[in-house]
N, C-alpha and C positions, 0 to 999 in steps of 0.2 A: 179650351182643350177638354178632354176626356176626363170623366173622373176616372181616379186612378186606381180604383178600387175594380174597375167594371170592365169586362171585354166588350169592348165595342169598338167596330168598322166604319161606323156612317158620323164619326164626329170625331175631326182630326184630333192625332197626338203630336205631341213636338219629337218624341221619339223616333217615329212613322217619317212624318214630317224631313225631319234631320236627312232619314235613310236614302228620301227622296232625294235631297240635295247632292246625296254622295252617288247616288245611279244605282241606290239597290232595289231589290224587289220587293222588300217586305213592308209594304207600303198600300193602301186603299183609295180608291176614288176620293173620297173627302181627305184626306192628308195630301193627294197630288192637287186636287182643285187650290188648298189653304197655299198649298208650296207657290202655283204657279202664278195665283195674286198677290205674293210676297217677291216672286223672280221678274213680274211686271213693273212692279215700283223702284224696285232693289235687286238689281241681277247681280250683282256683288254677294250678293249668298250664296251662291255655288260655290264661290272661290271660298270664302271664309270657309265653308263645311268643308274643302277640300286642306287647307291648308290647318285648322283644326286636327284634321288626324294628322299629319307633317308632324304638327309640333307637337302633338301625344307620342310618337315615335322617337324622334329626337329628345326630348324630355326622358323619358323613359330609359333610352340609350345611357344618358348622362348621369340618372340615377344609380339606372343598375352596375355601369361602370365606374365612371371618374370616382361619382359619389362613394361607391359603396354598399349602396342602398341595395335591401333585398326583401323588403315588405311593402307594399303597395296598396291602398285605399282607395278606391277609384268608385266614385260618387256620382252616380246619375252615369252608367256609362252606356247608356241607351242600347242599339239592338247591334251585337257582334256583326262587326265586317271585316276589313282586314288590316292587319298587323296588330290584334289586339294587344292591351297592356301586359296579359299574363306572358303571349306568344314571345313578344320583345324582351322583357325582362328575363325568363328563362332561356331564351337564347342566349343569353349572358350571364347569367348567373343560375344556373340551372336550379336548386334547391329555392328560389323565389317562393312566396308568401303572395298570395292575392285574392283579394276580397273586392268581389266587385257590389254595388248597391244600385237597386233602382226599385221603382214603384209601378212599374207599366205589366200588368199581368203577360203582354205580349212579350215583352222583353225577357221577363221570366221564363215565359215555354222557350225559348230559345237559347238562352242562357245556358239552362239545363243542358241541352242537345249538342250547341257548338263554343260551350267554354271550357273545352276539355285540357286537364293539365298535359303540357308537351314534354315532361319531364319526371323522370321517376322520384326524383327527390324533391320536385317543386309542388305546391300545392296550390290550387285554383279553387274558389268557392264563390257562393253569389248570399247576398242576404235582401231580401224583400225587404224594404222601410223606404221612409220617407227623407227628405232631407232636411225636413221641418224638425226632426227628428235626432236631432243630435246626439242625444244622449244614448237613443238606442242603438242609433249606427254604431257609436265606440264601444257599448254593452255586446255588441252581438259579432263587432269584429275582435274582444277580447280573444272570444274562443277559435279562432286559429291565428291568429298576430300576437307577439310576444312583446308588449309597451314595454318595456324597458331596452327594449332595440330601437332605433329610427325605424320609424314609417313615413313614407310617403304621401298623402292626400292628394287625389286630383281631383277639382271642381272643372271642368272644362265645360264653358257654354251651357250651364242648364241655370243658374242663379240670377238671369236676366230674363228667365221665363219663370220660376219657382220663389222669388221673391223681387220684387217689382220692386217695396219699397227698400233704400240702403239701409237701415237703420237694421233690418230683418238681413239680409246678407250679408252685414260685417257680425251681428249675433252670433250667425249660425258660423263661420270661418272660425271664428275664436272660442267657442264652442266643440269643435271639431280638434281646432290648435293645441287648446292649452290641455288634454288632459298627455299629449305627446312628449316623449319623451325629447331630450336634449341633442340635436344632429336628425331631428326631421324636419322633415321639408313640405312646401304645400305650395301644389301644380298650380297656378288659375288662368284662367280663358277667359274672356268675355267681349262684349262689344264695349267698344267705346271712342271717344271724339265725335261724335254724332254728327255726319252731315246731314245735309235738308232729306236727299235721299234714306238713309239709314232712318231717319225718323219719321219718313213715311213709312217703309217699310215693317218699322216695330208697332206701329198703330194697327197696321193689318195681323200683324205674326204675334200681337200680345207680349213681345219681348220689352225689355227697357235697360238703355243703354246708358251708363253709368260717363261719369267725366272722368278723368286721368287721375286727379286730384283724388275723387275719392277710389278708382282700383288701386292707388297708390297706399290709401288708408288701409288697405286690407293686409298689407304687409307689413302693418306696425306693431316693432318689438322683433324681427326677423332680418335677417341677412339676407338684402336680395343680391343673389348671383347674377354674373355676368352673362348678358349684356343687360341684365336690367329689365326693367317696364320699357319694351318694343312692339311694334305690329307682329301679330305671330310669326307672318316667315321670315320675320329678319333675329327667331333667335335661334343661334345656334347655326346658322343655316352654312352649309355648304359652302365655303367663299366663290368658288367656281359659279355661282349660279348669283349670288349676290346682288349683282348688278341687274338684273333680271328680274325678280320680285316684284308682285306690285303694290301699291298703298291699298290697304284696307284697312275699314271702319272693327277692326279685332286684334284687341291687346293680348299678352300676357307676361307671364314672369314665373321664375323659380325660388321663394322664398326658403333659408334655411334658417329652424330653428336653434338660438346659442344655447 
């Protein structure tokens, strides 16, 4: 992948990449070339990336509602398409709080342009950092999130490209977790149950797909909410459509912190 430092077109981003899966445009020869020998081995990634935003919306829904929640952290949230986090949440709780993070220069110019707050009282902002970056993410989301309120965290799908190894991905979760106040909560996405397919596919996409066991680990010392560690579209989902869903190689869960 691109160093993230650099604007460059001729050497795929997983950002880029992603946009491709979901049918958008903001995407270059080299990120459709990387997409379409990862949709050769693995066409199961269309659906995950589709189903990926599903459960950012519903997540978000459940936050900003049932929960209560009205500040939002949203980590690696790669390049705006639609039903963004801020969008969803201020339609429900208009005065929302959201701090989105990434490191893709591209993602940046964009961000700028099309994350605009949809609500007078709510507030949308972007902060440039890394995920490596722990400390500064929570340093630079003090200044418009108020830690002594619950906030939100979403990691959705970037921690299986931005740290390979587990040991560095349950760091950085707990890093991110502990300086949060008591009644937040932390989004996470990723792949995992690896079939023979899915792990061809991660050999080409530079992804790494974690076991049950350990996404299970990344929720320890947390309350996981119903329905638990599921395939993304079976949380939350719609009972009407239930029956209908398919199996994919992509977990997640709603962790709340006591």
């Amino acid at each position: 992948m691109a160093d993230a430092t650099e604007l460059r077109f001729d050497i795929p981003h997983s950002a880029r990449v992603w946009n491709y899966y979901l049918g958008g445009k903001d995407n270059y020869p080299a990120d459709r070339e990387l997409g379409d020998a990862v949709i050769a081995k693995f066409p199961e990634i269309k659906l995950i990336a589709q189903h990926a935003r599903q459960f950012l919306v519903r997540a978000v829904r459940y936050l900003a509602g049932e929960a209560g929640v009205d500040q939002f952290l949203d980590i690696g949230t790669g390049l705006p398409t639609m039903q963004n986090t801020h969008e969803v949440a201020q339609s429900i709780a208009p005065a929302s709080r959201i701090v989105y993070v990434d490191n893709d220069p591209l993602v940046l110019a964009h961000a700028r342009t099309l994350l605009v707050n949809t609500t007078p009282e709510g507030v949308t902002t972007y902060v440039h950092a890394d995920v490596h970056e722990p400390e500064q993410i929570i340093a630079d989301a003090r200044n418009v999130l108020n830690f002594n309120r619950p906030i939100a965290v979403l990691l959705l799908g970037i921690l299986g490209h931005t740290a390979p190894e587990f040991a560095d991905m349950l760091s950085i979760i707990r890093r991110l977790v502990d300086p949060l106040p008591s009644g937040s909560y932390l989004v996470l996405l990723d792949g995992a149950e690896a079939g023979a397919a899915a792990q061809a596919a991660s050999t080409v996409n530079g992804y790494t797909m974690r076991t049950l066991d350990e996404f299970r680990e990344c929720f320890a010392g947390l309350e996981i909410i119903e329905p638990g560690i599921v395939q993304t579209p079976q949380w939350r989902q719609d009972p009407s459509v239930l029956g209908s869903v398919p199996s994919i190689d992509s977990y997640c869960a709603v962790g709340r912190k006591p």
